[in-house]
C-alpha positions as CSV (number, residue, x, y, z in Angstrom):
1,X,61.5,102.0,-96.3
2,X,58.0,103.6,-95.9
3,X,55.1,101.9,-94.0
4,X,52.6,101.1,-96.7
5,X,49.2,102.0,-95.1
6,X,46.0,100.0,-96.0
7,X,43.1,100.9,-98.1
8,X,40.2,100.4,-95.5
9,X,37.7,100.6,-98.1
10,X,38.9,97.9,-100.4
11,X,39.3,95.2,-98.0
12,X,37.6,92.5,-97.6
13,X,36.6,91.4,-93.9
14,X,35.5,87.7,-92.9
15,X,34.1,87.0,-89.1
16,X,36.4,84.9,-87.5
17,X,35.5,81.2,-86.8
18,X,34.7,80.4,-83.4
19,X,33.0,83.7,-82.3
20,X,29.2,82.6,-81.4
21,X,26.7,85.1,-81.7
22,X,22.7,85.6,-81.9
23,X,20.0,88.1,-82.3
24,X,18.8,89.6,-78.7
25,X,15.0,90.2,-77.7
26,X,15.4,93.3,-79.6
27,X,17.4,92.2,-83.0
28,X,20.4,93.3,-82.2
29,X,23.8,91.4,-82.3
30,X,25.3,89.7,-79.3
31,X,28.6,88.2,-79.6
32,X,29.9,85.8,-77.2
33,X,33.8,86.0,-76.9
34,X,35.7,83.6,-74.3
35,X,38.3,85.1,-72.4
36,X,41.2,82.9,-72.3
37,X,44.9,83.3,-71.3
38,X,46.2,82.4,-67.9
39,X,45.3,85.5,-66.1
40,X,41.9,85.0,-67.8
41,X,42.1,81.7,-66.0
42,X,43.3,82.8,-62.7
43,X,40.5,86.1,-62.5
44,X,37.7,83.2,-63.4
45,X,39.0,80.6,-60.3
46,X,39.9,83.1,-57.9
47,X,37.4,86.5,-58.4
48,X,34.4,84.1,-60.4
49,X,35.0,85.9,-63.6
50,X,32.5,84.8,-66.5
51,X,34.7,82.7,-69.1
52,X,32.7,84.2,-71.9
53,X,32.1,88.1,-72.3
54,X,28.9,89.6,-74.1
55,X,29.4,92.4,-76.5
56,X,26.0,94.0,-77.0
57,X,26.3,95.5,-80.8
58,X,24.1,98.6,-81.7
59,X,22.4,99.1,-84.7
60,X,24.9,100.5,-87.3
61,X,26.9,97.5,-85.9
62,X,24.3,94.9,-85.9
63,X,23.8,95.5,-89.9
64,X,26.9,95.4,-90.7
65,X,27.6,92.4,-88.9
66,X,25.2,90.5,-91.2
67,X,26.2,91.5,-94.0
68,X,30.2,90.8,-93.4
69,X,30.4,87.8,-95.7
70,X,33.9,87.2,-96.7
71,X,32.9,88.4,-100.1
72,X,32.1,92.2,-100.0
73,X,34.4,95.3,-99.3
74,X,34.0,97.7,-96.9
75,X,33.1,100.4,-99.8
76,X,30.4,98.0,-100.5
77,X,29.6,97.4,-97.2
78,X,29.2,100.8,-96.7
79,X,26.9,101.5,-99.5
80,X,24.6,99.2,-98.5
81,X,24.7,101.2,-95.0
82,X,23.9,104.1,-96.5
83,X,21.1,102.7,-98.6
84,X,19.6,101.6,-95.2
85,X,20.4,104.6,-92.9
86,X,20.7,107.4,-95.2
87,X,21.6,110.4,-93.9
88,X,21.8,108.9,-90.3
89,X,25.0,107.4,-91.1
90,X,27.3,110.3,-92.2
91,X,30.2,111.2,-92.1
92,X,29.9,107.4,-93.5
93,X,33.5,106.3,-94.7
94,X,35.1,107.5,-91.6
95,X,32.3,105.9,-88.8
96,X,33.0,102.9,-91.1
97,X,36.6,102.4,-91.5
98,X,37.2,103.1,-87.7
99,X,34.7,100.5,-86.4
100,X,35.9,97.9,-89.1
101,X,39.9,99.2,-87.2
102,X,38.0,98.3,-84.0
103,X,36.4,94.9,-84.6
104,X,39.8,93.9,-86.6
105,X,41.3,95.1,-83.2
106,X,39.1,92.7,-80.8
107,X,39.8,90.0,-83.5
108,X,36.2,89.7,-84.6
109,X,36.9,90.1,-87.8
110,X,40.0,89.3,-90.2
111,X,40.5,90.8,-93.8
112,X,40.5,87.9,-96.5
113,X,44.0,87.8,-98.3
């Protein structure tokens, strides 16, 4: 059996529930993720490791960040990058579907069924 392979653009992504974030001094997203697991755990008692980690988004990311809602698709996600950034953002639907891979990868966000 072949390995169906998705449709970046027609998903839908949804932040996950739990991840705080907030605008820095400059506008710009900062998400808060808490590192748990046991060797999580173990680094934080024995080598004072934060238990939360900042991830500092940049601008393209910021944008799109605001704008994941659970209701648009990528492709319209996108266009409404482009609208904003014109030519700044190209190759567009490649820069997009690899940074929506990424955040699905970090479980920032989750495609709605």
């Amino acid at each position: 059996m072949k390995k169906q392979r998705k449709n970046y653009l027609d998903l839908i992504p949804e932040r996950v529930p739990g991840i705080t974030w907030g605008k820095g001094e400059d506008g710009l997203i900062i998400l808060e993720v808490e590192n748990r697991g046991v060797f999580n755990r173990i680094a934080q008692r024995l080598f004072k490791r934060p238990q939360y980690t900042k991830v500092h988004m940049e601008k393209y990311g910021s944008f799109l960040w605001l704008l994941i809602d659970g209701r648009r698709t990528v492709m319209e996600l996108a266009d409404l990058q482009r609208e904003a950034f014109g030519e700044e953002v190209e190759p567009l639907y490649p820069r997009i579907v690899k940074y929506i891979q990424i955040m699905e990868s970090y479980h920032f966000i989750r495609f709605v069924n």
